[in-house]
C-alpha positions in Angstrom: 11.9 22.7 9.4 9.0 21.2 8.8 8.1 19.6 4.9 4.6 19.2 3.5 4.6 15.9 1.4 3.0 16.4 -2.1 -0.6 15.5 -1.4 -0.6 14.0 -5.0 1.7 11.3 -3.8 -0.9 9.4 -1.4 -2.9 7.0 -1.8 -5.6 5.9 0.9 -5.6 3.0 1.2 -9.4 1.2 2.5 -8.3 -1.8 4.4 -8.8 -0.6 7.8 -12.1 1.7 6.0 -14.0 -2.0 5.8 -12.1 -4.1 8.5 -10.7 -2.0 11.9 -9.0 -4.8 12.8 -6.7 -5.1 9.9 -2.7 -4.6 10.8 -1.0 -4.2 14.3 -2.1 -0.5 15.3 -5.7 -0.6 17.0 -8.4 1.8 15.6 -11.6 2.5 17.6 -13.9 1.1 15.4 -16.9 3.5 13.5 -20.2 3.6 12.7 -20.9 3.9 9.0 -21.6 7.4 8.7 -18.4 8.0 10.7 -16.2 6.4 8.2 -18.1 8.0 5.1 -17.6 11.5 7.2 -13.9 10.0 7.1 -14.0 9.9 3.5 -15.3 13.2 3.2 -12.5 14.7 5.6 -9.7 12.9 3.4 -11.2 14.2 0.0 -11.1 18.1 2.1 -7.2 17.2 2.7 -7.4 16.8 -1.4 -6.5 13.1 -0.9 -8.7 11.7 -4.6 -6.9 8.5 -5.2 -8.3 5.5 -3.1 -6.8 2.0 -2.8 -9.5 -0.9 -2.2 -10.7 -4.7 -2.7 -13.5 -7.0 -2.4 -11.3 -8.6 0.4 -11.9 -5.0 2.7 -15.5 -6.3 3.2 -17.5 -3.1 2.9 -15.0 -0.4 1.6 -16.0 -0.4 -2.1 -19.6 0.0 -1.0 -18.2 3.5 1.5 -16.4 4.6 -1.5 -19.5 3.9 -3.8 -21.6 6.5 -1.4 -18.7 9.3 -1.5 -18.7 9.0 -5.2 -21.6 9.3 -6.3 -22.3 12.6 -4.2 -18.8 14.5 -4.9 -17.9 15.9 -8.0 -14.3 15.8 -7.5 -12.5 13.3 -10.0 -11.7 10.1 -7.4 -9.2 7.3 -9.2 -9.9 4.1 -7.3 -7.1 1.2 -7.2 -9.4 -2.0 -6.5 -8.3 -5.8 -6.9 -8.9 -8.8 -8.6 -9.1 -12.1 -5.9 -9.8 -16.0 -5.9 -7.8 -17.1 -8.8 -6.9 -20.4 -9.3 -3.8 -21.4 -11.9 -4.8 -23.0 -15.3 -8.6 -22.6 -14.5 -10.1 -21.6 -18.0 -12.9 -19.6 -16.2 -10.3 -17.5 -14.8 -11.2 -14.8 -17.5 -14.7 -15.0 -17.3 -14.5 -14.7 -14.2 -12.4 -11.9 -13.7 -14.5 -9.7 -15.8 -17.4 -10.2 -13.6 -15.5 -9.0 -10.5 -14.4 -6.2 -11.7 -18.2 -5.2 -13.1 -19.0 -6.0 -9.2 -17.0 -3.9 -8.4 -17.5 -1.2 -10.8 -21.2 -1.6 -9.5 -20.1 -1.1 -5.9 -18.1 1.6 -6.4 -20.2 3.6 -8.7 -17.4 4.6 -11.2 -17.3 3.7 -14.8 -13.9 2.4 -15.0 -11.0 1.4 -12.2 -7.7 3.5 -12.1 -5.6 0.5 -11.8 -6.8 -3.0 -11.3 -4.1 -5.2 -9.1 -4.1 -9.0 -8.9 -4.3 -9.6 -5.3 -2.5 -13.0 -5.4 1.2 -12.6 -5.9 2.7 -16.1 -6.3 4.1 -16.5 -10.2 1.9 -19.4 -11.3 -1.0 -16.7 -10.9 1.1 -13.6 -12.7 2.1 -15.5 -15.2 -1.2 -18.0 -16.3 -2.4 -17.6 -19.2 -6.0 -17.3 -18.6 -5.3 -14.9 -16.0 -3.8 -12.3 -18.4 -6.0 -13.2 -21.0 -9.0 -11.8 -18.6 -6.4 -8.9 -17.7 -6.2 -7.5 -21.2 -9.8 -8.1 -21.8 -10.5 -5.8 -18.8 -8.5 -3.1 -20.5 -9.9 -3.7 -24.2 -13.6 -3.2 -22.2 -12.4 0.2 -20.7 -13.1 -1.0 -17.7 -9.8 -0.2 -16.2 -7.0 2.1 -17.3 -4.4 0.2 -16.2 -3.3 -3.5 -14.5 -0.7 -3.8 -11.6 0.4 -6.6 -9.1 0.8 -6.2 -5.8 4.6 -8.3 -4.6 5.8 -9.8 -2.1 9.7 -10.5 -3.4 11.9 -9.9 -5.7 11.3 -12.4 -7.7 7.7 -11.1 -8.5 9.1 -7.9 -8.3 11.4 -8.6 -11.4 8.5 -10.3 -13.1 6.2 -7.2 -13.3 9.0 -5.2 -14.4 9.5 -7.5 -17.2 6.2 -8.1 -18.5 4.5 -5.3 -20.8 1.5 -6.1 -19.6 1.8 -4.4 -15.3 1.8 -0.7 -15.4 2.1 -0.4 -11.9 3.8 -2.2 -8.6 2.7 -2.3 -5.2 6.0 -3.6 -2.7 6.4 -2.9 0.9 8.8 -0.4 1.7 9.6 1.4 4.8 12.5 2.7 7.1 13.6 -0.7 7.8 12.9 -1.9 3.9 13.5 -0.2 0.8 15.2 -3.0 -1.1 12.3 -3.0 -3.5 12.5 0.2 -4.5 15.6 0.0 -4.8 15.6 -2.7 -7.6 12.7 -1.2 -9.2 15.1 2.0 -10.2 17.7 -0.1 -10.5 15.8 -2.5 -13.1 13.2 -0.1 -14.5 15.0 2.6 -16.2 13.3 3.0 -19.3 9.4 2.6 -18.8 7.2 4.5 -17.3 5.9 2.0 -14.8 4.4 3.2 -11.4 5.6 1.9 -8.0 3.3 2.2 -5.0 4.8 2.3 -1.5 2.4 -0.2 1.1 3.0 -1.2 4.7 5.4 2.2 5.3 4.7 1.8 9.0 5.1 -1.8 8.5 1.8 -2.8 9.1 1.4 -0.5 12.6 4.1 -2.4 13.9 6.7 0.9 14.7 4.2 2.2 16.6 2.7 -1.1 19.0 2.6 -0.6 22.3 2.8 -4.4 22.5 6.5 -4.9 22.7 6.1 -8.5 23.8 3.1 -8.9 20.9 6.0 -7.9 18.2 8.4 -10.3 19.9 6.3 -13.1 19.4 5.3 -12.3 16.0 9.4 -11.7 14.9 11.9 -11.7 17.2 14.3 -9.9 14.9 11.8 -7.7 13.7 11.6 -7.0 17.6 15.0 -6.1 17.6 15.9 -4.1 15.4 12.2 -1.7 15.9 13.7 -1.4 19.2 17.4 -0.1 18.1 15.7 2.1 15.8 13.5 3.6 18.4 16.9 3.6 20.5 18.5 5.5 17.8 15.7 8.2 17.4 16.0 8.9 20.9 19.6 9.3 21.0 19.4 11.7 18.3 16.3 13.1 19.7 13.8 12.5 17.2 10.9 10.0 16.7 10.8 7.1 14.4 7.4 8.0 13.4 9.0 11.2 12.0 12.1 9.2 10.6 9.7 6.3 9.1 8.1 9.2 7.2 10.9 10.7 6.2 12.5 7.6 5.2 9.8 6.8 2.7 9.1 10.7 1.8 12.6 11.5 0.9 12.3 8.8 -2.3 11.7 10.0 -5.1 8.7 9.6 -8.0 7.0 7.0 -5.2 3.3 7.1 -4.9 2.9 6.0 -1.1 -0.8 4.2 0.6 -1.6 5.4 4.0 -4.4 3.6 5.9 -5.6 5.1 9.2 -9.5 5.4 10.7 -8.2 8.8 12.2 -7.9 12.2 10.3 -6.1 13.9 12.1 -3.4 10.8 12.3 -4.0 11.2 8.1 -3.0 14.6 8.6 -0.1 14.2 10.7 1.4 11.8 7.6 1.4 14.5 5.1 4.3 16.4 7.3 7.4 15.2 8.4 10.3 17.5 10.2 13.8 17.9 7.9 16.9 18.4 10.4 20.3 17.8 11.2 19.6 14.3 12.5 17.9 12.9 9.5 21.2 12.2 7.6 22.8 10.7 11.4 20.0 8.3 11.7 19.8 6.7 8.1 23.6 6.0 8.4 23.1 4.0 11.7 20.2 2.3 10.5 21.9 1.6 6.8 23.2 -1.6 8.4 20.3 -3.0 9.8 17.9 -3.1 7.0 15.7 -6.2 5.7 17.4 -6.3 2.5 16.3 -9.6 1.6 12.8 -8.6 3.4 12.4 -11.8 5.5 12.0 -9.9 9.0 9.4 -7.2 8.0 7.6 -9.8 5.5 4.6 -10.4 7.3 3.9 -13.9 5.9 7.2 -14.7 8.1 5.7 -13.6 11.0 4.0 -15.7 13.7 0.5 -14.8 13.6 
């Protein structure tokens, strides 16, 4: 049986949008009207929340041109970058980014401004979140998030009053974070944002031996998994889907330069084998997320 995931739940996400060469999976690479046609197509699947930063070179300027030609409500998710701890011009200076950007984009306020830096010495400085609120006391975005990389920072943006939202990598071979953000987050009303579902394109490489140089046990265990699908003859593209779908209240980022591969993520298939294949794979997830993390990997 096939499910139709709620389109309300995803999030594009404009890395590939401004830089083709961005993850594992290769994506012919377009011309600009192609990728604001692109746009167009997602808006037409009823896709109206968009993920972006400065660093995606040109996306905030493709998204600008949608914008301010449809009249459909778009939220845009953009990013604050460059910050340096204890630097007194951090506020300053994040005000003027996010105007940039506001510029760019063509929107009068951001639906969530991330910090794009992760480590604590940025979430936690003081001039940093003295910009942060500033941004919100301007209007100039409705809410502030981080975007993690452990637990650690994971913890920290649960704790602190002033990140609405968290952006963690989860996936079929990962969802220790979300896992911890239930666990932790009971009573708020914070947001968590599902990135890198496909683990950066790496499920689907044809470059077995690329993926074996990057992380041997990452390697490994993609090729059990695939192993396993077979066995109980299904695909791990359906089974990655499903694996993130099937979580519940989990707003999920899918980046692709193809629609109809957009498309194809809004579906998965339920069956009998759904329930077989988690147990087998229970066992051989990152829970500590050191073989998925891509900042262990050998690039």
């Amino acid at each position: 049986m096939q499910k139709r995931v709620d389109i309300s739940r995803i999030i594009y996400g404009t890395a590939k949008l401004g830089d083709s060469s961005y993850g594992l999976s290769k994506d012919n690479k377009l011309t600009t009207d192609e990728r604001v046609n692109l746009l167009n197509d997602i808006l037409e699947l009823g896709i109206t929340r968009f993920d972006t930063s400065p660093k995606y070179k040109e996306a905030e300027k493709y998204l600008g041109e949608i914008i301010s030609k449809s009249k459909i409500n778009i939220l845009v998710d953009s990013k604050i970058v460059d910050l340096r701890p204890n630097d007194v011009k951090n506020e300053k200076f994040i005000i003027q980014q996010v105007e940039k950007s506001i510029k760019k984009l063509r929107i009068r306020n951001l639906n969530v401004l991330y910090l794009h830096q992760n480590e604590l010495e940025i979430l936690s400085d003081k001039y940093v979140q003295r910009g942060l609120k500033k941004v919100l006391d301007l209007g100039l975005s409705k809410k502030i998030g981080i975007s993690v990389y452990n637990h650690t920072e994971l913890d920290y943006g649960i704790n602190s009053e002033l990140f609405d939202v968290i952006q963690a990598p989860i996936n079929i071979l990962n969802d220790s974070f979300f896992r911890r953000f239930k666990r932790k987050n009971k009573f708020s009303n914070k947001e968590l944002v599902a990135r890198s579902i496909f683990i950066q394109g790496a499920l689907f490489s044809k470059n077995s031996n690329g993926i074996e140089k990057l992380n041997l046990e990452l390697h490994k265990k993609i090729k059990l998994l695939k192993s396993i699908c077979e066995e109980n003859k299904t695909t791990i593209e359906n089974e990655a889907k499903y694996s993130v779908f099937k979580l519940s209240n989990l707003s999920v980022i899918q980046s692709s330069l193809s629609i109809d591969n957009i498309k194809s993520n809004t579906t998965y298939n339920l069956n009998k084998y759904n329930s077989i294949v988690q147990e087998q794979i229970e066992v051989m997830k990152d829970t500590e997320y050191s073989y998925t993390n891509p900042r262990n990997w050998k690039i």
